[in-house]
C-alpha positions, 0 to 999 in steps of 0.5 A: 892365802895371797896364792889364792888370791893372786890368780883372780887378781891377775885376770880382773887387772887384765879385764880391767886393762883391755877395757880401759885400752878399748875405751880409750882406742875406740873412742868410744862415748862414755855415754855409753861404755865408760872406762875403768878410770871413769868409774873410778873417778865417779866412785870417788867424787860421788863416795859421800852419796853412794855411802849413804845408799849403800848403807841402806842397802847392807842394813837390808841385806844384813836383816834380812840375811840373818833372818833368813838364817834364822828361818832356815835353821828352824824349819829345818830342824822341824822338817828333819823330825816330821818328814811328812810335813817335808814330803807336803812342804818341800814342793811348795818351798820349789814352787816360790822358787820359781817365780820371778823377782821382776813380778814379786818385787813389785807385788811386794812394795803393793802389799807392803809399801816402800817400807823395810819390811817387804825388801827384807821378805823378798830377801828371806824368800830368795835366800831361804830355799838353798841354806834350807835344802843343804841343812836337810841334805847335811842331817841325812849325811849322818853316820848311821854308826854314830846314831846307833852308838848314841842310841845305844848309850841312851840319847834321845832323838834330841840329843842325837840331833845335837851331837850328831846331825847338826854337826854333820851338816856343817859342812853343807850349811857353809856351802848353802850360806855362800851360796845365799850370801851371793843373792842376798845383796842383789834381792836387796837391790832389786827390791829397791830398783822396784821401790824405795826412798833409800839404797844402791838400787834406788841409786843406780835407777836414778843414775840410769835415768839422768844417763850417768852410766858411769855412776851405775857401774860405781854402784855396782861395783859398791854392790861387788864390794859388798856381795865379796865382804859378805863372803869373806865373813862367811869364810871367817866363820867357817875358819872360827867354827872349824877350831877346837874349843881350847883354840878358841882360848889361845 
């Protein structure tokens, strides 16, 4: 674990160094490119509020993440046994893809106000299509001999999904929730730099606008920490799924 986890330390220490000896060498104003240390210290001296909208945030993230999932899984399993409403859907499920969160997050707090539900729709949007796409790409990655030996011994189509094609898309589902892990927390706060009373995004417009650039890169880090504890559970998860049952027992 700490192999793998020394390389990326070692090259964000020395990013972090040249940055600091930049900061400091060049003189340049904290108004514009604080140092690491600035940061740092901003973090720290501020903790209390930034806590406060971070919280706000990661409940966002985690509701809106979960439903998400929820979602995915669902229509997934539905398109897997009805493929011409895949053929008809897919295409649309591509085309929300394609529009831009700096016209939707807006769009959103119109139509729904700067309440929970709008960040936590613009969360389920962003982070639906990839877990939805690895799901479907995962059933197809069935063995054709395992569902012919399961049919032969009188499953159904129910029962094959269960004990063949689920199973054979949890490698796939895994990749599609890291990969949806990562947009999760910045939908949230984009969701919240368009409106909110409460959260990072929020945080970091108002930071922007008294030219704290200190406090925005604080935020952002906080964002990091988040998006990276969001992957470690992931990672738990694959690791817990991969056991057999009697592991789970010792």
């Amino acid at each position: 674990m700490l192999s793998r986890a020394l390389p990326p330390l070692i090259v964000a220490a020395c990013l972090l160094a040249g940055w600091e000896a930049y900061c400091r060498l060049a003189g340049v104003s904290p108004l514009i490119l604080p140092a690491p240390s600035a940061v740092l210290r901003a973090l720290v001296l501020n903790r209390a509020e930034i806590a406060v909208h971070a919280g706000a945030t990661l409940q966002v993230a985690a509701i809106g993440f979960s439903a998400s999932v929820a979602v995915a899984l669902a229509v997934s399993v539905a398109l897997h046994f009805l493929p011409r409403a895949e053929r008809a859907l897919m295409p649309l499920f591509v085309a929300s893809q394609t529009v831009p969160l700096v016209a939707l997050a807006p769009l959103m707090i119109l139509w729904f106000g700067f309440g929970l539900l709008p960040k936590v729709l613009l969360v389920i949007l962003v982070t639906f299509f990839p877990m939805l796409l690895t799901l479907l790409a995962g059933y197809r990655q069935t063995p054709p001999a395992l569902r012919e030996l399961l049919a032969s011994m009188g499953a159904g189509r129910g029962q094959v999904f269960l004990r063949a094609c689920l199973p054979a898309a949890r490698p796939s589902f895994l990749s599609g929730l890291r990969v949806s892990a990562t947009y999760a927390i910045v939908a949230t706060i984009f969701a919240e730099y368009a409106g909110a009373r409460r959260g990072l995004g929020i945080y970091i417009l108002q930071a922007k606008n008294t030219f704290r650039p200190d406090l925005v890169l604080a935020a952002v880090l906080v964002s990091a920490g988040l998006t990276l504890a969001l992957l470690a559970l992931i990672g738990g998860l694959a690791r817990l799924t991969a056991r057999g049952p009697e592991a789970r027992h010792d």
